[in-house]
N, C-alpha and C positions, 0 to 999 in steps of 0.2 A: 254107317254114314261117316264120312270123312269131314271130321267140323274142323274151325279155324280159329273162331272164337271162343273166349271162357262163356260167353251169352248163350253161343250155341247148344256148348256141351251142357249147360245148368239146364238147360229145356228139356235137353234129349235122356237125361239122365234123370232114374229113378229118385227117392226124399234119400235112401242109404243104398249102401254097396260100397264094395271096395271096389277101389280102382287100380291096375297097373301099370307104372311109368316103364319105358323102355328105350336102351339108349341102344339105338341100332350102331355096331360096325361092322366091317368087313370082315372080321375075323369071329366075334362076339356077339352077345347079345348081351345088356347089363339089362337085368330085371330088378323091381322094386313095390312093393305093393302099399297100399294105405288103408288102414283100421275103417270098418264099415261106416262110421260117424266122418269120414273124411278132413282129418284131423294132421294127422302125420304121415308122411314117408317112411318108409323102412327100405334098406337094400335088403333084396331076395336071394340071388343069386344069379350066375355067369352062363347064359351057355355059350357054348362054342359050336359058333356054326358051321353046318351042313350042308343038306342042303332043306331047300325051305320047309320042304312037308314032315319033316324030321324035326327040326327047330319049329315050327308049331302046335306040332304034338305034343313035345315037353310045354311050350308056354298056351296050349289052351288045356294040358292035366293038370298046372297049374292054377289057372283061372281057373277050373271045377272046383277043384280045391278049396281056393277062396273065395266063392259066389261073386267074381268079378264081372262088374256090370260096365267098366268102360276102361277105355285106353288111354293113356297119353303116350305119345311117341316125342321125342326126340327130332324138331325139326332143323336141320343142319344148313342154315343161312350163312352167306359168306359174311364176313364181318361188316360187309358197306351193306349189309340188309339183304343183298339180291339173291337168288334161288341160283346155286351151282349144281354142278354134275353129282354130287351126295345128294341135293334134295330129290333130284330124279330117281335115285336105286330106293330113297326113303317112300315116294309118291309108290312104286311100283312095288315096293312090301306092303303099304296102308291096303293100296288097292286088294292085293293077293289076300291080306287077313279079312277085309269085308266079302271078299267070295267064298269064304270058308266059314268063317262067324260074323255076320251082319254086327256090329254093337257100335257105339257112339266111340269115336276116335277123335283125339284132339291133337293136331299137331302140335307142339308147341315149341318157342323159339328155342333151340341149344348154344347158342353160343358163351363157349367160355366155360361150358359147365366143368369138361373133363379138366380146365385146368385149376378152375375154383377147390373143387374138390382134393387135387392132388396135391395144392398149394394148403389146405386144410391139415390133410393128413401127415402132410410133414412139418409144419410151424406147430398144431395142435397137438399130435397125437405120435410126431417123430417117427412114427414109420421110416421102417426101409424099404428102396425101392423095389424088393421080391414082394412084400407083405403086398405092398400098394400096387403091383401089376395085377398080383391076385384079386384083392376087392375092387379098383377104380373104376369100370363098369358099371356093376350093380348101385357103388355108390352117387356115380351121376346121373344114373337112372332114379335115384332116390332126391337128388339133388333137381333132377327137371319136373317128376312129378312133385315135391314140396312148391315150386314154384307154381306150380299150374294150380294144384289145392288150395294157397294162399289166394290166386285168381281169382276161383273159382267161390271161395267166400264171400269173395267182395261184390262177385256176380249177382249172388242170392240176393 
């Protein structure tokens, strides 16, 4: 089920489980998972996509892996709020992974993450820009589900 709200996903979802945040792009996937207590984000790892049934396979051996019980996606609103041609290729991946693995999906707003993060890692942590092409994915993937996870406390 493709949810909208933190209300929604708090219902739809089991008392634990970890969850996976994912910053969908054109070229990537940035994955990121959260400790079954649903507590923190972590950046997982980058794929590089394919095509979809390829790039699913790694990210639901993944979810086996971690006994993950829900998603958070990456929802790509244009900056005045509205739904642009990104939300649509994101609406038609959400759709494809529930015909594959039915589980609780939360869209959730992205904007700003990838630049939050990239803005982090070079004032914080002085990365160069190779270092930061490699992790900046996974890391805003970690970056959108910590946001959703904070939500989603406040849900309960």
């Amino acid at each position: 089920m493709i949810l909208r709200t933190t209300a929604e996903m708090a219902q739809a979802l089991p008392p634990t489980g970890a969850l996976f945040g994912l910053d969908l792009g054109t070229k990537t996937i940035g994955l990121a998972t959260s400790d079954p207590l649903r507590g923190l984000a972590s950046p997982l790892e980058t794929v590089k996509r394919t095509r979809f049934t390829q790039d699913m396979a790694r990210i639901l051996a993944l979810m086996e892996e971690r006994a993950v019980v829900g998603l958070v996606l990456g929802w790509p609103l244009e900056m005045d709020g509205t739904e642009g041609r990104r939300c649509q290729s994101t609406r038609s991946f959400a759709t494809n992974v529930q015909s594959i693995r039915p589980i609780p999906l939360l869209l959730w707003d992205e904007r700003l993450s990838t630049s939050a993060v990239q803005r982090m890692m070079v004032d914080e942590f002085d990365m160069s820009r190779g270092k930061r092409a490699q992790k900046v994915d996974a890391a805003a993937a970690a970056f959108i589900l910590q946001g959703a996870l904070d939500a989603l406390r406040r849900a309960a």
